[in-house]
C-alpha positions in Angstrom: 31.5 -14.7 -13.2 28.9 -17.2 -14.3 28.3 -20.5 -12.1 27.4 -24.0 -13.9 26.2 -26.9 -11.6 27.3 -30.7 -12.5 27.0 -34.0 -10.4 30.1 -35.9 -9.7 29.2 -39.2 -11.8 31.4 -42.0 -13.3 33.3 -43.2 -16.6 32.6 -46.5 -17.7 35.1 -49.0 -16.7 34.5 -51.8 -19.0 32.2 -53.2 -16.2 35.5 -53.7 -13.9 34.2 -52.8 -10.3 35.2 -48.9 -8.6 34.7 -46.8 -11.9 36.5 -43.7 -11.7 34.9 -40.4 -11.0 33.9 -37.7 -14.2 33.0 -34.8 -14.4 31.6 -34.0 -17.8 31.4 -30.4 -19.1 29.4 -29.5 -22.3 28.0 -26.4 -23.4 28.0 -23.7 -25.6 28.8 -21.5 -22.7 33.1 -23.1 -23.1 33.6 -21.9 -26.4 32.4 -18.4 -25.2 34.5 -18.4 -22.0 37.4 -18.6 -24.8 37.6 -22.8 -24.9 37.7 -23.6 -28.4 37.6 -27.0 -29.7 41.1 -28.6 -29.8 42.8 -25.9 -27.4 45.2 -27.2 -25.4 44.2 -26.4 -21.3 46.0 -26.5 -17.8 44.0 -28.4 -15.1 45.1 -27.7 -11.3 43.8 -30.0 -8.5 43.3 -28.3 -4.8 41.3 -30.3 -2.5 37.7 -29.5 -3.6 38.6 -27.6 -6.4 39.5 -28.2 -9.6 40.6 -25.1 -12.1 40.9 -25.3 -15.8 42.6 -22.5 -17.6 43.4 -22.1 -21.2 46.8 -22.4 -22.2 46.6 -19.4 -25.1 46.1 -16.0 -23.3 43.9 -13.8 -25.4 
């Protein structure tokens, strides 16, 4: 199990006031965890957690 630390930031929102929250994950580290480019994923939402799971079992 390998951790990865990100920051809670924000998308741009046209310079409208309350942009939304983002959390933007980037690395070569997805594609070897088995998320390829273009593959389709579940995303579940718990309160303070937030688990992405590839939809193609390998």
């Amino acid at each position: 199990k390998t951790e990865r630390y990100y920051t809670v930031g924000y998308a741009p929102h046209n310079g409208k006031p309350n942009p939304p929250s983002a959390i933007n994950l980037k690395g070569r580290w997805l594609e070897e965890s088995g998320f390829i480019t273009g593959m389709p994923v579940t995303v579940t939402v718990e309160r303070g957690r937030i688990i992405i799971e590839t939809q193609i079992n390998f």
